[in-house]
C-alpha positions in Angstrom: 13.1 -31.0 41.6 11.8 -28.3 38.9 12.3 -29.0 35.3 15.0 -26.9 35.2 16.5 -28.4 37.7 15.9 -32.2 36.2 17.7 -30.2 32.7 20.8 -29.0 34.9 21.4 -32.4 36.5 21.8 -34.2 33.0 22.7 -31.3 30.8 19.8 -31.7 28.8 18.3 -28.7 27.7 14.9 -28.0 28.7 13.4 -27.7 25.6 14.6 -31.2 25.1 13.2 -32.5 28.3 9.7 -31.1 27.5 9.7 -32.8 24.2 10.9 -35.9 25.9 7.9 -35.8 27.8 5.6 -34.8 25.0 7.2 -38.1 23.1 6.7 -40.3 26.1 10.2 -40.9 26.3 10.4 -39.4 29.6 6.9 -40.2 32.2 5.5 -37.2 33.9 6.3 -35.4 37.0 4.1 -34.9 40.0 1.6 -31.7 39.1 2.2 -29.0 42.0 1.0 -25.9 40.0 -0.7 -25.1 37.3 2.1 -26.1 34.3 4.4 -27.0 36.9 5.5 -30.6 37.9 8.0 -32.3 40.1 10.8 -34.8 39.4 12.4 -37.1 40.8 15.8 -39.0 41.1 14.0 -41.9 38.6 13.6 -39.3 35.9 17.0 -38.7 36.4 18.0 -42.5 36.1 15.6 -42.3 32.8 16.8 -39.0 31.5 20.3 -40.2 31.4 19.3 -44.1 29.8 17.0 -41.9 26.9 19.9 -39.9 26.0 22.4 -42.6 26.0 19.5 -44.7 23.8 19.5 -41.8 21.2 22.8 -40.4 21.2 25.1 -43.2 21.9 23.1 -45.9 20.7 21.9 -44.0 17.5 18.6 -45.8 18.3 15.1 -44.1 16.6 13.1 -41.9 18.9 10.2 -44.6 18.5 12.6 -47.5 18.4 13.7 -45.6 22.3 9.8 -45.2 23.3 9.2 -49.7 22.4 12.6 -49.9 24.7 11.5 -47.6 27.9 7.6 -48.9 27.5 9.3 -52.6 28.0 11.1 -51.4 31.5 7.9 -50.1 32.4 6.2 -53.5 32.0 6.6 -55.0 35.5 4.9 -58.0 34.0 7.7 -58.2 31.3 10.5 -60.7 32.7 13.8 -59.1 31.5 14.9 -61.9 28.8 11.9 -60.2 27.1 12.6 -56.7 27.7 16.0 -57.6 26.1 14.3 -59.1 23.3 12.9 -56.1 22.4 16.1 -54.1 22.6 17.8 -56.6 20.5 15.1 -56.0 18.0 15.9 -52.1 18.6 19.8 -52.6 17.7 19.0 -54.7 15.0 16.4 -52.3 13.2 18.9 -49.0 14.0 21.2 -50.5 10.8 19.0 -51.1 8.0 19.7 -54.1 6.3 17.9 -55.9 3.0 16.9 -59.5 3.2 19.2 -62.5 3.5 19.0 -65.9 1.2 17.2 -68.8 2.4 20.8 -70.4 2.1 22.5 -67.7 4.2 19.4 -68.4 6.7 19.7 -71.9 7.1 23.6 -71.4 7.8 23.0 -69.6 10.3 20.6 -71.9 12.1 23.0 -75.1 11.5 25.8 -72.7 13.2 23.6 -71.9 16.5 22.6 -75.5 16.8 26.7 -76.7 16.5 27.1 -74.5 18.9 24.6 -75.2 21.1 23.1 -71.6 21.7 20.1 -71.3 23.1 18.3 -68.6 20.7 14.8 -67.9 20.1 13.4 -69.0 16.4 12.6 -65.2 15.8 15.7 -63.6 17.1 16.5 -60.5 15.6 20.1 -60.9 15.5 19.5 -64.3 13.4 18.2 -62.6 10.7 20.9 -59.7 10.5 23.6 -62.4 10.9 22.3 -63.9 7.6 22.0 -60.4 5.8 25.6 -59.9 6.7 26.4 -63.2 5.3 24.3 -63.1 2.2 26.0 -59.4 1.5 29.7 -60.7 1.8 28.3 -63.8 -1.0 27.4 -60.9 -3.3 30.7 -59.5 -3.2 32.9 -62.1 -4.0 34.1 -62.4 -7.4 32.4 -64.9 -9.7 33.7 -68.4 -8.9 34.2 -67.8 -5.6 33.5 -69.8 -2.6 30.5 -68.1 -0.7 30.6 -67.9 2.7 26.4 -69.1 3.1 27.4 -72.4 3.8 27.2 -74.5 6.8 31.1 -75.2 6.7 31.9 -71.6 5.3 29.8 -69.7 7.9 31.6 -72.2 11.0 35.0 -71.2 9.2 34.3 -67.9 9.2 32.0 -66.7 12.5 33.6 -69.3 15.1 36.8 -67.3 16.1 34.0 -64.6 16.8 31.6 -66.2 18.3 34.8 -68.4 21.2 35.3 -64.6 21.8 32.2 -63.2 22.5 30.8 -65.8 24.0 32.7 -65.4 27.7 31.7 -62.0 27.4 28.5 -62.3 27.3 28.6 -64.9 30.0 30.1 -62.7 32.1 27.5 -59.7 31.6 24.3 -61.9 32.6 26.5 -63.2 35.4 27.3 -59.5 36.6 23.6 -58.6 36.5 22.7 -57.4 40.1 20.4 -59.3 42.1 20.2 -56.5 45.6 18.7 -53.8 43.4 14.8 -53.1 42.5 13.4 -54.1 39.3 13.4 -51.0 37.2 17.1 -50.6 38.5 18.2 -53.8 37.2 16.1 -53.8 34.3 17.8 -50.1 33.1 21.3 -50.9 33.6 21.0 -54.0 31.8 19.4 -52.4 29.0 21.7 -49.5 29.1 25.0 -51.4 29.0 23.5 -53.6 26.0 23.2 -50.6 24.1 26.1 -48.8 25.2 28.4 -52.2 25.2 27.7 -52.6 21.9 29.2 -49.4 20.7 31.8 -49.9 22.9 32.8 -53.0 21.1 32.8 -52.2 18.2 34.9 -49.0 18.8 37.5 -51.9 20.4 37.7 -53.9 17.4 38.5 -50.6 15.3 40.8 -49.7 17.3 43.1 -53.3 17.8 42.5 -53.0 14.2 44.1 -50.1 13.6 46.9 -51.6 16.6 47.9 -54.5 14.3 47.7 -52.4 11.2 50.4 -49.8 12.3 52.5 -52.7 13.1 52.4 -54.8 10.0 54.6 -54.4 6.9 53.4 -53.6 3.5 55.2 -55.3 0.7 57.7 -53.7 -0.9 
């Protein structure tokens, strides 16, 4: 297919496309002409997964370039292509440093638990600026919550519910598909899921809110 015809198939526009392509988001077509190219059903696949990266996933145009460059390396097994768009997620929400306290709370909590996560995780890090943040605003005299006992008090009904969810995702990874397949859905619905998540917890928020009475 044309470039036009690639930009009608995903309803990007094609000014988009070509900058997508200029970026390296988006690998090139097979030249037929002079300034002509054709496409395939992979820049399809790869069209859809770079808009759903930017526009659903909010992540950076560069952070979306380290992502697709990572399902491109054959070499790269896919716990380290998802290493890399863990780091993506983690660096779309800026976040300032955590405590060495908040840290080390967090590492006691993974080791109860018995996770197996790498030393350099993104996700470790950010879990200990969210805790170090919610120490800062509790009033003076207050028990922090960057503690060993506070931070298992606090994180374990989330972490018994996420846990079977994530179980479940590696286990639904397909195994009958070709790499770059497997590799795209997975990082596609570890972007998107994560939204999707979130946007469920706001919303059985808001569930149990309309049902609960205020005091008179």
């Amino acid at each position: 297919m044309r470039l036009s015809e690639l930009s009608r198939a995903v309803g990007v526009p094609p000014a988009t496309v070509k900058w997508y392509l200029r970026v390296g988001l988006l690998p090139k077509g097979t030249p037929t002409a002079a300034n002509q190219a054709h496409y395939d059903v992979r820049h399809v696949r790869r069209l859809r997964l770079v808009r759903a990266l930017i526009e659903i996933g909010r992540l950076s145009v560069d952070a979306s370039r380290r992502v697709c460059d990572a399902i491109d390396d054959a070499d790269l097994p896919l716990h380290d292509v998802l290493g890399v768009v863990h780091r993506a997620l983690a660096d779309a929400g800026a976040h300032p440093g955590a405590t060495p306290e908040a840290s080390a709370a967090v590492d006691t909590f993974l080791d109860r638990r018995g996770w197996q996560v790498r030393p350099d995780a993104p996700a470790r890090a950010e879990l200990a600026a969210v805790l170090t943040a919610l120490t800062g605003l509790r009033d003076s005299g207050a028990p922090p919550v960057d503690t060993a006992d506070a931070v298992a008090h606090l994180l374990t009904p989330y972490a018994e519910a996420v846990q079977p969810l994530a179980a479940a995702e590696v286990a639904g990874v397909p195994t009958d598909l070709a790499r770059d397949e497997v590799v795209e859905q997975v990082v596609a619905g570890t972007v998107l899921m994560e939204r999707a998540l979130g946007a469920l917890r706001r919303l059985a928020q808001e569930h149990h809110w309309a049902g609960r009475r205020e005091p008179d």
